[in-house]
N, C-alpha and C positions, 0 to 999 in steps of 0.2 A: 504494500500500500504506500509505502512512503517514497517508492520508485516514482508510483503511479503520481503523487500529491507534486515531486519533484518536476515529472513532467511536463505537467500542468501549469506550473508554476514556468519554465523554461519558456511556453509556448507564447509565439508572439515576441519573445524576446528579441532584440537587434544592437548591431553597434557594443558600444559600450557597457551597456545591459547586461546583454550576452555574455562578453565577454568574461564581467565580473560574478556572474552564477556560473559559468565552467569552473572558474577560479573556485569558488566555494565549493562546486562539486567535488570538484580533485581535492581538497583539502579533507573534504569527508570522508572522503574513500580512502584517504590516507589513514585517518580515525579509523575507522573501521578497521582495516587491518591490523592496526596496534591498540586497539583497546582489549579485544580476548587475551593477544599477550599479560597486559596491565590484571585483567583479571584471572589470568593462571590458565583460561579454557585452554587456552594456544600456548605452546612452550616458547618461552623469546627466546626471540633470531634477531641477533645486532644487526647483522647483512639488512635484512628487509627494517628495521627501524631506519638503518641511517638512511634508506634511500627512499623512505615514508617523507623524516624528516626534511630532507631537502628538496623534497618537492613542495612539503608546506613552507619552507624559506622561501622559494623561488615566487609565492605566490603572496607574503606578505611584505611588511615596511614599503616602501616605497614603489615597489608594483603593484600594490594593492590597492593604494590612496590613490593612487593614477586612474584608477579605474571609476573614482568617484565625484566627474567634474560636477561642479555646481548646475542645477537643476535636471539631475538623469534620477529623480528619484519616481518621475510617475510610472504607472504602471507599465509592467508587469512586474516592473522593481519591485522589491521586500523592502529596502531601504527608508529608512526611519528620517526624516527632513532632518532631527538632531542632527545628524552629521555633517552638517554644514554649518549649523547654528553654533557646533562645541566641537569644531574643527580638530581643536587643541588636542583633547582628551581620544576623539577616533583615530587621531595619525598616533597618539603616541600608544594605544591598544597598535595599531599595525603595528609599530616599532619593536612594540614588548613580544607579537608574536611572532615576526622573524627573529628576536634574540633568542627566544625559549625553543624554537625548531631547532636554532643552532645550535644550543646548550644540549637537547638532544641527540642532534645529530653527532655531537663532538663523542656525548656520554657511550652509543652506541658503537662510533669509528675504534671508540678505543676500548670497543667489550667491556664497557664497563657494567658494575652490578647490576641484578635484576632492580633492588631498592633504588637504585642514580634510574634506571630506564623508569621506573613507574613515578620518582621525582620528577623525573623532568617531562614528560610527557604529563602529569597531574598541572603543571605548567601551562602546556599548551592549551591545554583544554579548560584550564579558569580562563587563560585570555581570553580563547573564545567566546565562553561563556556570559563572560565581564559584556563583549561586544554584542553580543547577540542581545543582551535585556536590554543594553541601552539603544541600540542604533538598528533593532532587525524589527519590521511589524509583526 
């Protein structure tokens, strides 16, 4: 259902729009693959973290905010008008979640403990989180 809700939600989409729900798509699917790790379903595999990781890098700080020029928030956008109004606070949630990909990604390059991988990815997922109540409809 939630493929189905995503679709739906894509449809219509153009431009800049567009581009900035792939971006969030890929960011999920990134989640997704490393959250069963975080709760033990899945045995962690550093290989597939770091390279979760860096694609949720490649997709936030300052490729991210780019994706959000002033007035692309009407529909079929999710996008909350705050993000323009508290500028300040959305760019430095991007900023925070390319550091914590990286924190990530660094924790995983270098095998580190399962505790550093479920740190740092608990990480990535406040940021998001943080973003999504304030800036997502």
């Amino acid at each position: 259902m939630t493929v189905s809700i995503a679709a739906i939600a894509h449809e219509g989409a153009s431009g800049v729009v567009k581009e900035r729900m792939d971006g969030m798509k890929a960011i999920g699917q990134q989640v997704k693959i490393m959250v069963p790790m975080m709760k033990g379903t899945l045995p962690y595999d550093p290989a597939k973290v770091a390279q979760s990781a860096e694609i949720i890098e490649r997709h936030a700080g300052e490729n991210f905010t780019s994706l959000f020029p002033e007035g692309s928030d009407g529909k079929p956008s999710e996008a909350h008008a705050d993000i323009w109004s508290d500028w300040s606070k959305f760019n430095d949630l991007a900023i925070e979640l390319e550091t914590s990909a990286s924190e990530l990604k660094t924790v995983a390059a270098n095998n580190g403990s399962e505790d550093a991988f479920k740190g740092a990815l608990g990480s990535v997922l406040r940021t998001c989180k943080s973003c999504h109540s304030s800036f997502r409809e």
